[in-house]
N, C-alpha and C positions, 0 to 999 in steps of 0.2 A: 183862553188857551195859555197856558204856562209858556213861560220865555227856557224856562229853565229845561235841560235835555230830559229827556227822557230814563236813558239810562242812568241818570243819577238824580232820578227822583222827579223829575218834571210828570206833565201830563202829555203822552200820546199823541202825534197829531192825527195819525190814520184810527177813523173810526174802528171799535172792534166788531168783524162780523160782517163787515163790506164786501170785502174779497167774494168772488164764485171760483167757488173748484173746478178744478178740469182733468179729463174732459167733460163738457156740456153732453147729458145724457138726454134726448127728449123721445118722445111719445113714438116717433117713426123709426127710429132708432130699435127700441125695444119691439115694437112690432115688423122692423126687419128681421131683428134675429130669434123672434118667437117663429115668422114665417120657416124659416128654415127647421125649426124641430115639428113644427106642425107639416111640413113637408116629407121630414125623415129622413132627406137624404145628410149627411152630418160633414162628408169629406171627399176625397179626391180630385184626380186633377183637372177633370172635367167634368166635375160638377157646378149648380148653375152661379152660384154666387163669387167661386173662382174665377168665370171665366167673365162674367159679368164685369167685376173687380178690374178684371185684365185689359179688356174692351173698354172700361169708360175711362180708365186712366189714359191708355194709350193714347186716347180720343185728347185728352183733358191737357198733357202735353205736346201733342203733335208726332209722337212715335208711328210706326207703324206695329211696331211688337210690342208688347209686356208679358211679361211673367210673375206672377205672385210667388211668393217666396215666403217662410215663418219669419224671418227676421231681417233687418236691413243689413247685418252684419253678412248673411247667409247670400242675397243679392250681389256686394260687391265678390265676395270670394266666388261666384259662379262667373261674373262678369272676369274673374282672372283666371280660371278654368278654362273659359271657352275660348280667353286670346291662346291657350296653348303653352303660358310659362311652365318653365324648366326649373327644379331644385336647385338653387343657385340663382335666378334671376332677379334681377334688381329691380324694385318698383322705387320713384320717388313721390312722396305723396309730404303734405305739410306736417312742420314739428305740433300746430297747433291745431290738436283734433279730439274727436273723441277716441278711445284706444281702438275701438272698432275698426277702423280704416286700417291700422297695422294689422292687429290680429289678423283680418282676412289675407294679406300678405304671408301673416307665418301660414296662416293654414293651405296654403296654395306652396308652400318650403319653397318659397322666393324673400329676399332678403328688403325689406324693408330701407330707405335710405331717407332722410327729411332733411327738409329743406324748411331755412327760415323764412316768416312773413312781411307783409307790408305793413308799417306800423303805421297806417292810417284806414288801413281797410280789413288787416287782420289774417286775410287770406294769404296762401301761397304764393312769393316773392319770386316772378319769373327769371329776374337775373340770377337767382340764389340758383334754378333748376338746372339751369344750363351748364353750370358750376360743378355739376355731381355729376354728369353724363357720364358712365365707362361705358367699357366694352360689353358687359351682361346685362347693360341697362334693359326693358322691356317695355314700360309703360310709365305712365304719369296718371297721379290720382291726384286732380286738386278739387280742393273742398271749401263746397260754399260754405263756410261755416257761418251759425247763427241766423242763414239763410240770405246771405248777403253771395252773391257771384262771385267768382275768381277773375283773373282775366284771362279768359276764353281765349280770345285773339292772340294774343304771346305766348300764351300756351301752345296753341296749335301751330302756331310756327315755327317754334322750337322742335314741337315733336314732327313732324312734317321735315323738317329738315335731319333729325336723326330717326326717321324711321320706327316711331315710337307709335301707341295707341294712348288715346287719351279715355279714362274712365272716370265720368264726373261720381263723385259722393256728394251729392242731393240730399242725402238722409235728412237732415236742416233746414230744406229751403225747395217745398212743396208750393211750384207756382211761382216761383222768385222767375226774373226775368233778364234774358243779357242780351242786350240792341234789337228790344222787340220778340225775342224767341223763349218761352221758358225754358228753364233749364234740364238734364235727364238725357235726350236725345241729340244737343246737340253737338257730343262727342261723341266716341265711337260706342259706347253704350253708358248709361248711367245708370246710379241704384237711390231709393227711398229707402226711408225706414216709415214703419206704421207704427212705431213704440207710443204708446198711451200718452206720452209725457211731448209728442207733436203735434203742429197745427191741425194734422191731416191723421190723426189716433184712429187705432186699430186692434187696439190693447196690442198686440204684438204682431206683429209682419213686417214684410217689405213688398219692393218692386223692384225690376228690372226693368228696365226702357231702353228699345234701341232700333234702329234702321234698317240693321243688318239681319237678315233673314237664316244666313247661314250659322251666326256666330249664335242669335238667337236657339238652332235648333239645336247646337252644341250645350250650351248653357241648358237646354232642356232637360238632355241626353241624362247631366250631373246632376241636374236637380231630383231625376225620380229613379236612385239606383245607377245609375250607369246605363239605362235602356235604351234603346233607339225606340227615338216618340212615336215616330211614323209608323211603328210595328203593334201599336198598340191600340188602335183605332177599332178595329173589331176583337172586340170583350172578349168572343169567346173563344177565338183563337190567337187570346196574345200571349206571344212563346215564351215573356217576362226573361230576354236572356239579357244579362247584364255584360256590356260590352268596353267600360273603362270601369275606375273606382268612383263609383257613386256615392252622392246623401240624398237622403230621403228632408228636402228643403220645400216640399209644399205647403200652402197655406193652409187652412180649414175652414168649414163654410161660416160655422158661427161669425170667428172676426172677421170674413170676408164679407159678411151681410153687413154687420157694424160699418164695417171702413166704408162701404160703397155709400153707405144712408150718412155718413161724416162725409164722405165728397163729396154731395149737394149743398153743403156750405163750407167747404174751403176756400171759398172765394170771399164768403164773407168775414170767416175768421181772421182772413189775412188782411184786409182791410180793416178789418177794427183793428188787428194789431199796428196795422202804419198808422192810424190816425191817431191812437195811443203810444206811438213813439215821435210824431209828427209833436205832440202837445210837450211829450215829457224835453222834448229837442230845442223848443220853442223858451220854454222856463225858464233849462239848465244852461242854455248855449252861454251866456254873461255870466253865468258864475265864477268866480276866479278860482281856477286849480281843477276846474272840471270841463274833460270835456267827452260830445254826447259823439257817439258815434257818424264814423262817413261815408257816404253813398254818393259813390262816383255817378254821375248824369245817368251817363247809356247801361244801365241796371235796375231793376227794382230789388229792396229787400222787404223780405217776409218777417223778418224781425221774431223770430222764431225764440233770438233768445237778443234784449237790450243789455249793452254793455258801457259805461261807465269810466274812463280813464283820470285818473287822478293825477294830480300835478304838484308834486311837494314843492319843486322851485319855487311858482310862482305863486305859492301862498309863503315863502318864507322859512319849509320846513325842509331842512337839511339831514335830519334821521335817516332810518330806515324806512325805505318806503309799502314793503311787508308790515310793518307793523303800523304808518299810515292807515294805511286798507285796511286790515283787521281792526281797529278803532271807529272806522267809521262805517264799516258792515255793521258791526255790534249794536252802535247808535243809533243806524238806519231802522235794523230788526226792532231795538228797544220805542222807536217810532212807531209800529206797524206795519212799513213797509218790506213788502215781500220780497230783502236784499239777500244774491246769496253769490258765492264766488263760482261754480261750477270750472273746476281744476286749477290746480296751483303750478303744477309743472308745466314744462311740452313733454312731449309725449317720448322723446329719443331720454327722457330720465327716467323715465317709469324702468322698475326693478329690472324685469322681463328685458329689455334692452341693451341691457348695464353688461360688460365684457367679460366672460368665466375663463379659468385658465387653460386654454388649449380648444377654445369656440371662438370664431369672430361672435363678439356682441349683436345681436336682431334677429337671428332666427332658431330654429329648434336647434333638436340635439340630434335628429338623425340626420340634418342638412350638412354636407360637406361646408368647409371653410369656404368665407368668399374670393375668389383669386384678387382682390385686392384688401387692403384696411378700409375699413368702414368707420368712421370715426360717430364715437356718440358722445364726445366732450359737451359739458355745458355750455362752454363758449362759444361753440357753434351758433348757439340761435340766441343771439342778443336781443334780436327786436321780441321772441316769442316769449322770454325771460322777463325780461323790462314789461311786457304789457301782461304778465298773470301777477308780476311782482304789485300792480299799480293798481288794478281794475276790479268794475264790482257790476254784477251784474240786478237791474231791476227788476222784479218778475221771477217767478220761482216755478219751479215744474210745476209743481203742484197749482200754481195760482199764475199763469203765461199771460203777456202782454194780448194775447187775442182770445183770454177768455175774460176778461176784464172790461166793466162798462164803464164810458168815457170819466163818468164820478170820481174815480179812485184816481185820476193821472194828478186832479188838484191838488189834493192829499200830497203827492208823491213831491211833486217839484215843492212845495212848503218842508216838507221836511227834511230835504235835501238842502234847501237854505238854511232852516232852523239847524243844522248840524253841523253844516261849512262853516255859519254865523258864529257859532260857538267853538269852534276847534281848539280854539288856547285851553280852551275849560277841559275839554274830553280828553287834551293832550296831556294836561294835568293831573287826570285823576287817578287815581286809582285800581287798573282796571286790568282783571285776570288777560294773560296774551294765551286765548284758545288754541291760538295754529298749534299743528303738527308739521 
């Protein structure tokens, strides 16, 4: 094996051709979703593989409702439907998400407000939340990102003491656990995502999960037209009257045969994924300048996505810590390991949030101004700033820590050495700066 990096001419240390793509396609899989054409029936909402889907999640987290949904994006925005926000209401949800979590806010013309993280666990900073309470506030959405918990507890104290509803975004973190409970229901409702690029792949969908019986049959009402569900029970006289503004947010049987025949092993996937972040934690933890992500005791993560913190101080490098990162992504790739950044921002910078002349900044354009300033300054989220400015994540959609056989974690932590070992070299060279 070459001593010499890779990107400037050394040998590879990640075999080529190791990696498995994902998601894992097998045999019951594809004869789940042949049964459904060989079946005939293809859609609706109480058809069997919907409601199959419905019933063993619900099972699978301890809900007593689900609802399948196309999208996880479409999930939370029903879950903000059925608490009943008003144009103009405030949800606070984290600076560090994917945009999904906001958009369902615009789409609900409730005003988006974020809140900075913990910069040891990443998630939603409960002192940060408290912070932003006004008067229009509504709800809290904190996100297990990367499939790592929030803290539940603070959270729901907080909102408990202002009257608030808490809607977990899950979408990340299928089976993650907080004090023994997985996660989805044990706020006042929670949403999945089934995007192909999850432990828990669906090629596309979501879920809904929740307790509440009533809020549930609201969130129904939205998902199929604006109808009252319960009118629709007998086929042939249902009167299809549309009774608020509806979307047509149902699942279909095809990915819903997939997703159910992938939930018979998400239990496994997410265990290969810890014992493959369990190994990569093990390697990297004594690296100087690196460190591997933290999981507080009374949690499990699902490790959905492995994240990477880099330390310029304490190797000596006083730069720019953007172009740190981007150096040794590059080196990483040029290694074979499947490094890649997934978002450079927080999310209160993305265009869409950015302040027009005569709109408060965060929501549409037929939403009234918000009765206060919302502020979407970048100084706002230092810890969210500081850790996208620094961080690199191992594992790639295309190639996730739980689809991944324990072989490749060797590979990983060696080339994460062979790259930190060499930094004066890679800082030296010559080497195109990609970012945008």
């Amino acid at each position: 094996m070459s001593d010499r990096l890779a990107i400037l001419g050394g040998t590879p240390v990640v075999p080529s051709g190791i990696h498995t793509a994902w998601p894992t396609i097998t045999e019951d899989d594809k004869a789940a979703v042949l049964g459904v054409l060989e079946r005939g029936t293809v859609g609706g909402a109480e058809a069997p593989e919907a409601v199959g889907l419905q019933d063993e999640f619900a099972d699978y987290v301890g809900a007593r409702y689900c609802l399948a949904t196309n999208s996880g994006t479409a999930a939370l925005h029903l879950a903000l439907l059925a608490l009943g926000l008003q144009p103009g209401d405030e949800v606070i949800t984290s600076a560090f998400s994917f945009s999904a979590t906001a958009h369902a806010i615009l789409h609900a013309l409730a005003v988006p407000v974020f809140a900075d993280i913990r910069p040891d666990t990443y998630t939603i900073d409960p002192q940060a939340i408290e912070q932003l309470i006004g008067p229009r506030t509504r709800a809290i959405i904190p996100v297990h990102i990367h499939g790592l918990p929030a803290d539940l507890d603070d959270i729901f104290a907080i909102a408990e003491r202002h009257g608030l509803a808490v809607i977990e975004d899950a979408c990340q973190a299928h089976g993650a656990t907080y004090k023994g409970r997985r996660v989805g229901p044990i706020g006042r409702v929670g949403a999945f995502s089934l995007n192909f690029t999850k432990s828990f792949p669906g090629g596309e969908g979501g879920l809904l999960v929740s307790d509440d019986e009533e809020l549930m049959r609201r969130a129904n009402m939205y998902r199929i037209f604006g109808e009252r569900t319960e009118k629709m029970d007998d086929e042939l006289f249902r009167p299809y009257h549309s009774y608020v503004i509806g979307w047509n947010y149902r699942t279909q049987e095809l990915p819903a045969a997939f997703a159910r025949s992938q939930l018979r092993r998400l239990d496994a996937n997410n265990e290969r994924a810890a014992q493959n972040a369990e190994y990569l934690t093990a390697g990297l933890s004594g690296l100087k300048g690196v460190h591997p992500p933290h999981v507080p005791a009374d949690r499990t993560h699902v490790f959905q996505k492995y994240r990477l913190r880099l330390h310029g101080d304490e190797l000596g490098f006083n730069g720019d810590a953007v172009a740190l990162r981007n150096r040794v992504l590059l080196a990483l790739r040029a290694e074979g390991v499947e490094a890649v950044l997934w978002h450079t921002t927080p999310l209160p910078l993305y265009p869409v949030f950015q302040r027009r002349e005569g709109y408060g900044g965060g929501f549409p354009w037929t939403v009234p101004p918000a009765d206060r300033d919302i502020s979407y300054d970048p100084r706002g989220y230092p810890e969210a700033s500081r850790l996208l400015d620094c961080s690199i994540i191992l594992g790639s959609e295309r190639h996730p820590l739980c689809g991944q056989q324990e072989g490749v974690m060797p590979y990983y932590v060696e080339a994460m050495h062979k790259v930190m070992g060499r930094l004066d070299d890679l800082l030296a060279a010559d080497i195109p700066d990609r970012s945008v």
